[in-house]
C-alpha positions in Angstrom: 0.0 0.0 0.0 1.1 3.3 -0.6 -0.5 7.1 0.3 -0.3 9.7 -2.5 -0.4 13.2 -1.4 -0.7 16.2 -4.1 -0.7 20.2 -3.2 -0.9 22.8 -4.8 1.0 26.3 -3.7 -0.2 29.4 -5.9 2.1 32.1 -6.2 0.9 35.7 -7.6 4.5 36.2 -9.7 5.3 34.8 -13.0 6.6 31.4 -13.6 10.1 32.8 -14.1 10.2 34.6 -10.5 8.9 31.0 -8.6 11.5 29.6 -11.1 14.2 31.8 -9.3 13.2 31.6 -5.8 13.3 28.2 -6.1 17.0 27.9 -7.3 18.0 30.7 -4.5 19.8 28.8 -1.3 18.8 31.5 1.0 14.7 30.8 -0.1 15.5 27.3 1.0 17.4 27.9 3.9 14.8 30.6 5.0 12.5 27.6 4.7 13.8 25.2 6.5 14.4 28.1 9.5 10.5 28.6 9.3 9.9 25.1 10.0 12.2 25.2 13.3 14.3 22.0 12.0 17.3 21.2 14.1 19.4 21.6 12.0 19.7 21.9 8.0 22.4 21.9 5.3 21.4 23.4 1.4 23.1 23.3 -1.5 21.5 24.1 -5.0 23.8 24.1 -8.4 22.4 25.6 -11.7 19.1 26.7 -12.8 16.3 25.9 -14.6 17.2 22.6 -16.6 19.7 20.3 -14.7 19.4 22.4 -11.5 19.9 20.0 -8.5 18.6 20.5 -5.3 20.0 18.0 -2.0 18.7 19.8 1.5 19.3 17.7 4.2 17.2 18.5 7.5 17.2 17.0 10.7 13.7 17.3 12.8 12.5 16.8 16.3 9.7 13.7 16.8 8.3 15.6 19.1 4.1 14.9 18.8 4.3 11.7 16.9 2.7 8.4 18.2 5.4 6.1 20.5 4.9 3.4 17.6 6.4 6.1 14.8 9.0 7.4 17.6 10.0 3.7 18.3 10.9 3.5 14.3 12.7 6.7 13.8 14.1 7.6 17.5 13.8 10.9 18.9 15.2 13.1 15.6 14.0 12.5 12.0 16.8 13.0 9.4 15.3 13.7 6.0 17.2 13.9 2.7 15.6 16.2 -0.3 17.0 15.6 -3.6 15.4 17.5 -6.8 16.3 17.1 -10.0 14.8 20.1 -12.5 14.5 18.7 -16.0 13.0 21.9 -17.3 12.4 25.3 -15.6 9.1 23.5 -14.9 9.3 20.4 -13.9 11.5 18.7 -11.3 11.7 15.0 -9.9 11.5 14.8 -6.3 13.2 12.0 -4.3 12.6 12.3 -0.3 14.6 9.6 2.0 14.7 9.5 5.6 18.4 7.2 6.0 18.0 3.8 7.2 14.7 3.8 7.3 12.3 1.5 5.4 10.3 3.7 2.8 10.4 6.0 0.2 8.8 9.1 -1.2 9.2 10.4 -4.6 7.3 12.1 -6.9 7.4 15.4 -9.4 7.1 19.2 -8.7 5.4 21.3 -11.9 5.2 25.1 -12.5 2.3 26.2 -14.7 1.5 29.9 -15.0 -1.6 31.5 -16.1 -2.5 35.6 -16.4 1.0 36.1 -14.4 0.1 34.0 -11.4 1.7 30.3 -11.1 0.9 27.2 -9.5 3.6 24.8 -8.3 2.0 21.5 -8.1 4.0 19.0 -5.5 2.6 15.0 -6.5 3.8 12.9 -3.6 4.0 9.2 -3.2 4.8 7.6 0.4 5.7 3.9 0.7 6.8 2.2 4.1 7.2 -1.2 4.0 6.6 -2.0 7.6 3.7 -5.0 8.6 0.9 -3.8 10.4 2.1 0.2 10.9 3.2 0.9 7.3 0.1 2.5 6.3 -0.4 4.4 9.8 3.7 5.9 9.3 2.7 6.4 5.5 -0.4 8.9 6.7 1.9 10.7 9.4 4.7 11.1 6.9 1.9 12.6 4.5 1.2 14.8 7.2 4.5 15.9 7.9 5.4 16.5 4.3 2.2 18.6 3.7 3.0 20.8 6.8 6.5 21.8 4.8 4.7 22.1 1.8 2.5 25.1 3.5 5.6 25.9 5.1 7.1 26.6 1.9 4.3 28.0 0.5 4.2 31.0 3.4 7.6 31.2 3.4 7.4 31.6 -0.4 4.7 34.2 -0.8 6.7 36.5 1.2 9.7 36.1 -0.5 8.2 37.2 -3.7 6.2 40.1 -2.1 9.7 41.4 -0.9 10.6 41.3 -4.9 
C-alpha cells in the first residue's frame, strides 16, 4: 500500500520569479528556519534545466505516536533531492536514511494571467507490517506541513521582490 499526497502552492509572480526563488539557497534555507528543524544543510547548483537541489534537515519527533518514535528515534533525518528537468518540472526524491520507505514524486510550475501554481505530487511507501500504512499517513502529514511551510515562506519572498 502506498499514500499519494498532491498540493498545490499558488504564487501571484510569474513562472520565471517561482523559477528563481526556487534555485535561490537562501529561499530554502529561510524555509527550513521557518519550519524550526534542528538543523539543515542546502546546496543548489544551476538553474532551470539540470538544476539540483540536496537539503538535508534534521527534525525533532516531538508529537508523533510512540509506535512512529520507536521507528525513527527521537530526531527524524530527512534527505531532499530535486532534479529540475525543465524550468518547470523537477523529480523529487525524499529519504529518511535507514529507514524502510520511500517518497518520490514530481514538482510542476504552470502559470496562467502572471500567477503560477507549483503542483507537488507525492507518493509515500513504508514497507513496515501492520504500521506501514499508519507511518505512511503521518509522513503525508508531515510533508504537507513543509509544503504550506514553503508555500508562506514563499509568498513573502516574492512580495519582498
Amino acid at each position: 500500500m502506498a499514500k499519494r499526497i498532491t498540493h498545490d502552492l499558488t504564487y501571484d509572480a510569474p513562472l520565471a520569479d517561482v523559477a528563481a526563488m526556487l534555485a535561490d539557497p537562501a529561499f530554502r534555507e529561510e524555509v527550513c528556519e521557518h519550519q524550526r528543524v534542528l538543523r539543515h544543510d542546502v546546496d543548489v547548483t544551476g538553474s532551470g534545466a539540470g538544476m539540483r537541489v540536496r537539503i538535508e534537515q534534521v527534525q525533532a519527533a516531538k508529537g508523533l505516536p510512540s509506535f512512529a518514535t520507536r521507528i525513527v528515534g527521537d530526531e527524524i533525518q530527512i534527505v531532499q533531492s530535486e532534479v529540475w528537468t525543465a524550468d518547470d518540472h523537477g523529480d523529487i526524491v525524499l529519504e529518511i536514511p535507514g529507514k524502510p520507505g520511500e517518497m518520490s514524486g514530481t514538482a510542476t510550475l504552470r502559470e496562467s494571467g502572471g500567477v503560477t501554481t507549483e503542483t507537488v505530487d507525492l507518493t509515500v511507501k513504508v514497507s513496515i507490517p501492520l504500521v506501514g500504512g499508519k507511518i505512511e499517513g503521518l509522513i503525508a502529514d508531515l510533508l504537507l506541513k513543509a509544503l504550506r511551510a514553503e508555500h508562506t515562506v514563499g509568498r513573502a519572498w516574492l512580495a519582498r521582490g
